[in-house]
C-alpha positions in Angstrom: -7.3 -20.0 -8.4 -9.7 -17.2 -7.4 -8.8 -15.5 -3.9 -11.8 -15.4 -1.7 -14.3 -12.5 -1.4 -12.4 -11.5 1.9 -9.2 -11.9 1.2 -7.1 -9.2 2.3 -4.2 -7.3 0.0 -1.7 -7.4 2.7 0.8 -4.8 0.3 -2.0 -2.5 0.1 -2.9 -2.4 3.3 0.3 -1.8 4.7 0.6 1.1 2.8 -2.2 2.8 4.9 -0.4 2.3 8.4 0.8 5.6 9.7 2.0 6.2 13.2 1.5 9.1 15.3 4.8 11.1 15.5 3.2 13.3 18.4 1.5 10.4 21.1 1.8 11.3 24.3 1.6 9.1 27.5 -0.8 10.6 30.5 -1.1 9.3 33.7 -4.1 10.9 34.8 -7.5 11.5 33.9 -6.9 15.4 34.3 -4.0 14.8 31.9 -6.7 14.6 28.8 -7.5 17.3 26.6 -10.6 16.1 25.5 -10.0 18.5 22.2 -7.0 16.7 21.2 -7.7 13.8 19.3 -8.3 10.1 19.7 -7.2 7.7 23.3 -5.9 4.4 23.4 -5.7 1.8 26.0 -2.9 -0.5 27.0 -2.5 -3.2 29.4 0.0 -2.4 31.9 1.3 -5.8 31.0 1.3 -5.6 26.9 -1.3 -7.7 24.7 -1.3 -11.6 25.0 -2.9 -14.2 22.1 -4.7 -16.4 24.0 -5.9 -19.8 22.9 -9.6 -20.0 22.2 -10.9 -23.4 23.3 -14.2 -25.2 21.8 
């Protein structure tokens, strides 16, 4: 059996998860160095799956 064109190689792509070891939580806008690198957003109340309905 031939996996499909879009099949993913879950081992490989594990391999290329890194974490940053120096994140760093700011609580205000004039907390952001705008020089230091990439922001991410959070939900104060974590991530949810939500059911998709047709």
């Amino acid at each position: 059996m031939t996996a499909p064109p879009y099949a993913v190689d879950a081992k490989a792509l594990a391999e290329q998860v890194r974490y940053w070891d120096d994140v760093q939580q700011v609580t205000s806008a004039d907390d952001i160095d705008p020089e230091a690198g990439e922001i991410f957003f959070e939900p104060a109340d974590g991530y949810q799956l939500i059911p998709v309905h047709e």
